[in-house]
C-alpha positions in Angstrom: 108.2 142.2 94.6 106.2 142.7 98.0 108.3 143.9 100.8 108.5 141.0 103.1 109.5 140.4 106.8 112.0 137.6 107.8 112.1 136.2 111.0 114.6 133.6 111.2 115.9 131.4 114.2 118.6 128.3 113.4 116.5 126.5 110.3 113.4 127.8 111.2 112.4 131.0 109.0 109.2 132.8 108.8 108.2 135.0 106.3 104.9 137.4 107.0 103.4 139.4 104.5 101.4 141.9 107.3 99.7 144.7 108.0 100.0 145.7 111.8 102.0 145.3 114.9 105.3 143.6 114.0 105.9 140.5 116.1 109.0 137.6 117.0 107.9 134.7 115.5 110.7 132.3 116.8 112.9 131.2 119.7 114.1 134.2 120.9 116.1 136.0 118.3 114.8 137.8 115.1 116.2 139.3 111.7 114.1 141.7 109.8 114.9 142.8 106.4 113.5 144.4 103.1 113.7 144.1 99.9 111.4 145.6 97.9 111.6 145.1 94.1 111.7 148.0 91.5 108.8 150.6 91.9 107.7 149.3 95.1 107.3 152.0 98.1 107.8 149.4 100.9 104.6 150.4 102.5 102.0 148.1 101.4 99.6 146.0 103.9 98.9 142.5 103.6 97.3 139.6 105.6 97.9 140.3 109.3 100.7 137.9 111.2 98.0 136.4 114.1 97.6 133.5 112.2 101.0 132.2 112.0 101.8 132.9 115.5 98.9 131.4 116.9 100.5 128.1 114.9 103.8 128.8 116.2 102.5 128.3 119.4 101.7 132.1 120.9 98.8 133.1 122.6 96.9 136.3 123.2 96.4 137.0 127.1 95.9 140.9 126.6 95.3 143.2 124.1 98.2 143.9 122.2 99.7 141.6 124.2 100.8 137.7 123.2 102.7 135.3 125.1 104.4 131.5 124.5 105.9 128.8 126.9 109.0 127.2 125.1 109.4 123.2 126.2 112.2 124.3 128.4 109.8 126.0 130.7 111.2 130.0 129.6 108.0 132.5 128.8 108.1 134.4 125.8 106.2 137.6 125.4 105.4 140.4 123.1 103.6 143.5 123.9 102.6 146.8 121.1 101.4 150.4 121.1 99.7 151.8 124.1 97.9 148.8 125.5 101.0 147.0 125.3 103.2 149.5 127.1 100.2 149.3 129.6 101.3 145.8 129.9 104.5 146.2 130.0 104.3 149.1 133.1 101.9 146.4 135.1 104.8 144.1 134.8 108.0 146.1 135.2 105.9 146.8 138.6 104.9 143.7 140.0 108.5 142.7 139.0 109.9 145.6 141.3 107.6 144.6 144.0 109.1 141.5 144.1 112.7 142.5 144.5 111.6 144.8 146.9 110.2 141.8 148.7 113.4 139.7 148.3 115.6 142.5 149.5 113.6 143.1 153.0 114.5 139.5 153.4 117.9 139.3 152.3 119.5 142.8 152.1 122.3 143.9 149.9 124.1 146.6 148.2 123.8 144.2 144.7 120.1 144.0 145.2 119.3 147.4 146.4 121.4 149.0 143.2 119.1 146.5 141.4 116.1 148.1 142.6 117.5 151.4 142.1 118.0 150.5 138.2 115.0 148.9 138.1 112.6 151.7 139.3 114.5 153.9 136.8 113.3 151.7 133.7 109.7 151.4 135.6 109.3 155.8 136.1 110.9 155.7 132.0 108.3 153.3 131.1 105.3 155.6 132.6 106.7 158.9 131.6 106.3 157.6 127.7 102.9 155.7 128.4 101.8 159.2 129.6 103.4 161.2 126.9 101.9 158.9 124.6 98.2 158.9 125.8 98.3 163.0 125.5 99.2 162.2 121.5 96.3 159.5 121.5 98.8 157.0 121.1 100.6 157.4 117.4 104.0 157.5 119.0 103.3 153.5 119.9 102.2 152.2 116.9 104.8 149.8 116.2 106.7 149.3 113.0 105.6 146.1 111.1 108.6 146.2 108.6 112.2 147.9 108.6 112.3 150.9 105.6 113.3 149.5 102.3 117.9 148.9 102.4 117.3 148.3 106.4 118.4 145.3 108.1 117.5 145.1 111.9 118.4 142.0 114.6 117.6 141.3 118.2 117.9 138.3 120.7 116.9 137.7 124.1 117.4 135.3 126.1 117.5 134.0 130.1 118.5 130.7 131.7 118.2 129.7 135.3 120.0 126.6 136.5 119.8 124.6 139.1 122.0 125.5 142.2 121.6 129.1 142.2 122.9 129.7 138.6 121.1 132.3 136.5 122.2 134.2 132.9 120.5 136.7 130.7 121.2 138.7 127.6 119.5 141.3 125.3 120.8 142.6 122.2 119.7 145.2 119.5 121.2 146.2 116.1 120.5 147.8 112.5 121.9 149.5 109.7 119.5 152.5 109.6 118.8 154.9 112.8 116.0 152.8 114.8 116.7 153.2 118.6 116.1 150.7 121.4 117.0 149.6 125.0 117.6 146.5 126.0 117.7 144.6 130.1 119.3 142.0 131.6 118.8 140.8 135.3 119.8 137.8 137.4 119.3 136.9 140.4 120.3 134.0 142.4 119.9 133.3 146.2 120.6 130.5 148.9 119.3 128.9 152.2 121.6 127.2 154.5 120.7 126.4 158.2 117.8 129.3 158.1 120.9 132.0 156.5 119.6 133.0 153.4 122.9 134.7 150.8 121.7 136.3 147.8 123.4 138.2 144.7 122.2 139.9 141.9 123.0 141.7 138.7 121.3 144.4 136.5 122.5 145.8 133.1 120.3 148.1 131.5 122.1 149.7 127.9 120.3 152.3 126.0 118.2 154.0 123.6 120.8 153.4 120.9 121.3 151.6 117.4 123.3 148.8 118.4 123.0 148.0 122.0 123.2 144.5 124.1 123.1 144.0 127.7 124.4 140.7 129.6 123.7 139.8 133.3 125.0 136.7 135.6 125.1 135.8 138.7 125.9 132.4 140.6 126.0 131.3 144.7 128.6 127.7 144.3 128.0 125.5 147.3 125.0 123.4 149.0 122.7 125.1 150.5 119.1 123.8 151.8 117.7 125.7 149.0 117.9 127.6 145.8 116.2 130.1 143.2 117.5 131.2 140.3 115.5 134.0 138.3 116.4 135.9 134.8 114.7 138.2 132.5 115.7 139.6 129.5 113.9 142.3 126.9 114.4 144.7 124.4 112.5 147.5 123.9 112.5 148.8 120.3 110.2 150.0 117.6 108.6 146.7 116.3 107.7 145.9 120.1 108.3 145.2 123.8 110.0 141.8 123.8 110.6 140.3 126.9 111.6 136.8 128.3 112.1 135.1 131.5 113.5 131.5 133.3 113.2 130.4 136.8 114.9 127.3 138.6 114.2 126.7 142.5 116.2 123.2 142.5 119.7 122.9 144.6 120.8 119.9 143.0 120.8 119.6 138.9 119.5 115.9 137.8 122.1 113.7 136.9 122.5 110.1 136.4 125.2 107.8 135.0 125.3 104.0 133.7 127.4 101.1 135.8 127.6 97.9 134.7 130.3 96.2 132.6 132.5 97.7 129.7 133.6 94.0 128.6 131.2 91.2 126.9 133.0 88.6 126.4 131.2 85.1 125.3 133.1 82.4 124.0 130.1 79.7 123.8 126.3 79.5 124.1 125.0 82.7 125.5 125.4 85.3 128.4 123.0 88.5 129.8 124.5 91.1 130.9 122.7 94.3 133.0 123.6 97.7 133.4 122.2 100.2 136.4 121.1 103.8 135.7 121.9 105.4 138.9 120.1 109.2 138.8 120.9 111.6 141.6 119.4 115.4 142.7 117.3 116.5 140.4 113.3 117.2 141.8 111.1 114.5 143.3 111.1 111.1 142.1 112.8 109.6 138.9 109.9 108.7 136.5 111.0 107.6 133.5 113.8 105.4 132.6 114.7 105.8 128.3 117.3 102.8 127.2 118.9 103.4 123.5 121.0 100.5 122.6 123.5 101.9 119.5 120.7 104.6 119.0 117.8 102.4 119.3 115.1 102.5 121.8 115.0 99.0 124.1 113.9 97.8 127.0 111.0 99.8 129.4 110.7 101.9 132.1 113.1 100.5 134.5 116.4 101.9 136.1 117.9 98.6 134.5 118.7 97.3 131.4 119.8 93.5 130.0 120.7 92.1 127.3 121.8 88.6 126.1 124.9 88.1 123.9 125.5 84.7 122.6 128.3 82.9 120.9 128.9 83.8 117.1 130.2 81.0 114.2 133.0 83.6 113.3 134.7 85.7 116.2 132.9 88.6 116.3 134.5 92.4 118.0 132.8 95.6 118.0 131.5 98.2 120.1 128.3 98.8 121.3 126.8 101.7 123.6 124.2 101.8 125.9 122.0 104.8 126.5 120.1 106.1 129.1 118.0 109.3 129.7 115.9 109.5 133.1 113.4 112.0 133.7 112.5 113.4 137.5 109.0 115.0 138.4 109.8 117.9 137.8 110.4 117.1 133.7 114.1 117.4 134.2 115.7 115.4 132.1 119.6 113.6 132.4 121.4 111.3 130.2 124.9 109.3 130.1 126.0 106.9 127.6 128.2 103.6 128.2 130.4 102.0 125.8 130.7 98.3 125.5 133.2 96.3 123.9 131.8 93.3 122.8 133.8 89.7 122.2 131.6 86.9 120.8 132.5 82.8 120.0 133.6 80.7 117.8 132.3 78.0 120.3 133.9 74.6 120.0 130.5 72.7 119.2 132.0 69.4 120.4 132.1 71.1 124.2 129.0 73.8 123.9 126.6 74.1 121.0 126.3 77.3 119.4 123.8 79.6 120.1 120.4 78.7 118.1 120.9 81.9 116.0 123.4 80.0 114.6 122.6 76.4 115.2 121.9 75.3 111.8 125.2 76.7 110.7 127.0 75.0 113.6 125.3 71.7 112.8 126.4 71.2 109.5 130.3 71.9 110.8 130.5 69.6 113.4 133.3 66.7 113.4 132.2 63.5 112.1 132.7 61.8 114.9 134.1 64.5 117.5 137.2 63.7 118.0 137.1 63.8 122.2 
């Protein structure tokens, strides 16, 4: 049997059969393992993996170097050998030049330590770029595929929120004696009446087997405005992986659903209307999704009706409206609204039924009625 890598995330699994750099192939988490059969050595090359991550949505912006935008906004990106740790320097340093920038205009001991830990990872990053480019390199080459008995796991993720919210983690494991480091940075800040606050959180953890990092860091209050930054990587031998979120929005998007919670017909037929009412979020609301028990209805409106009429049998259930509103900025925000629902029997000597049920109704009317 050919030694095969795994890369798994929730249902989605991919398996590469590859000679050359090792990549993530899903959201943010991997598992590697290998099994070869009887007689096999574990190193043979196959088809290399480009194709299936170009399909899986990655992109090549550098050599060595390959990068995706998840539907949540969040930037993916994988870097290799010596041009990717190139990469990797260039953006470890425009990264530091940035909380530099952030600290001249907001100092603080949280921020400066930051810095501090950060420019130790940046001078570690060039010291083995260096080392590496007096050995022309074969230190980098990354591993495609664990050795044969060798399971290996890593995850990375970062979230920034609205209202100065923001939360990353790294994490690296295995069963066999691969090393790796992994980061985790947030970084939060506010703006109230021209006094900006900010706070921050670093938590480097490595070279070792089985490592993890975790970083978060939230400003609660209003403020005039917000940013929220993460990043998250892990550095290891199949690769530089390396993630990263931003929010600049004070106020999340919410919305909820007024209106009735009662229906209640008796005879002929009623409408009823119910009001999304968004709030915060960015910019203007532009899209208004109705589900009515699961079902898409009505359009893009922030109101919904709907017409209830009088059943030949009393008729009680439950029904839920559903609304999801989208603002400018592709936030998205949803509520739901439960609606019990009373229909008829009409008396079809004071109201006739509804025509849904007319015919029926018809044919049980008193001969003559009998007021």
């Amino acid at each position: 049997m050919k030694p095969t890598a795994i890369f798994t995330v929730g249902v989605v699994a991919l398996a590469v059969l590859a000679g050359g750099g090792a990549i993530q192939a899903t959201d943010l988490s991997a598992t590697l393992s290998t099994k070869p059969g009887p007689g096999d050595s574990g190193q043979e090359s196959f088809a290399h993996p480009l194709q299936y991550l170009l399909e899986d949505g990655w992109e090549v912006i550098a050599p060595d170097v390959m990068r995706r935008e998840l539907e949540d906004g969040r930037i993916e990106t994988w870097a290799s050998g010596v041009r990717g740790l190139v990469w990797a320097v260039q953006s470890l340093a425009d990264e530091l030049v940035v909380m530099e920038r952030d600290y001249r205009q907001a100092p603080s001991d949280e921020l400066l330590e930051a810095i501090a830990t950060h420019n130790e990872l940046l001078e570690d990053a060039r010291a083995k770029l260096d080392s590496a480019l007096r050995e022309g390199g074969s230190s980098l080459q990354p591993k495609l595929l664990p050795d044969p008995g060798c399971d290996v796991s890593w995850g990375y993720h970062a979230y920034a929120y609205p209202g100065a919210t923001s939360q990353a983690d790294a994490y690296f494991s295995n069963t066999c004696s691969y090393t790796a480091s992994t980061y985790a940075y947030a970084y939060v800040s506010t703006t109230t009446n021209g006094v900006t606050n900010t706070a921050s959180q670093t938590d480097p953890s490595g070279p070792g087997a089985n490592v993890s990092s975790y970083a978060y860091k939230s400003l609660p209050g209003t403020a005039d405005s917000c940013y929220s930054y993460a990043r998250a990587y892990v550095n290891s031998p199949f690769g530089f992986f390396e993630t990263s979120d931003s929010d600049s929005r004070c106020d999340p998007l919410q919305v909820y659903i007024s209106g009735t919670t009662y229906v209640y017909v008796p005879y002929s037929c009623k409408t009823y209307t119910w009001t999304a009412n968004p709030s915060g979020g960015t910019g203007s609301y532009t899209n208004y999704h109705w589900t009515y028990n699961g079902s898409t209805v009505g359009g893009n409106s922030s109101t919904y009706s709907r017409t209830y009429c009088a059943t030949l049998f009393w008729t009680y259930r439950t029904d839920t409206i559903g609304v999801t509103v989208t603002d400018s900025g592709g936030a998205t925000a949803s509520d739901t609204h439960n609606v019990t629902v009373e229909l008829g029997p009409a008396d079809p000597c004071i109201e006739p039924y509804s025509a849904e049920v007319g015919a029926q109704a018809q044919q049980q009317l008193p001969q003559p009625c009998p007021y």
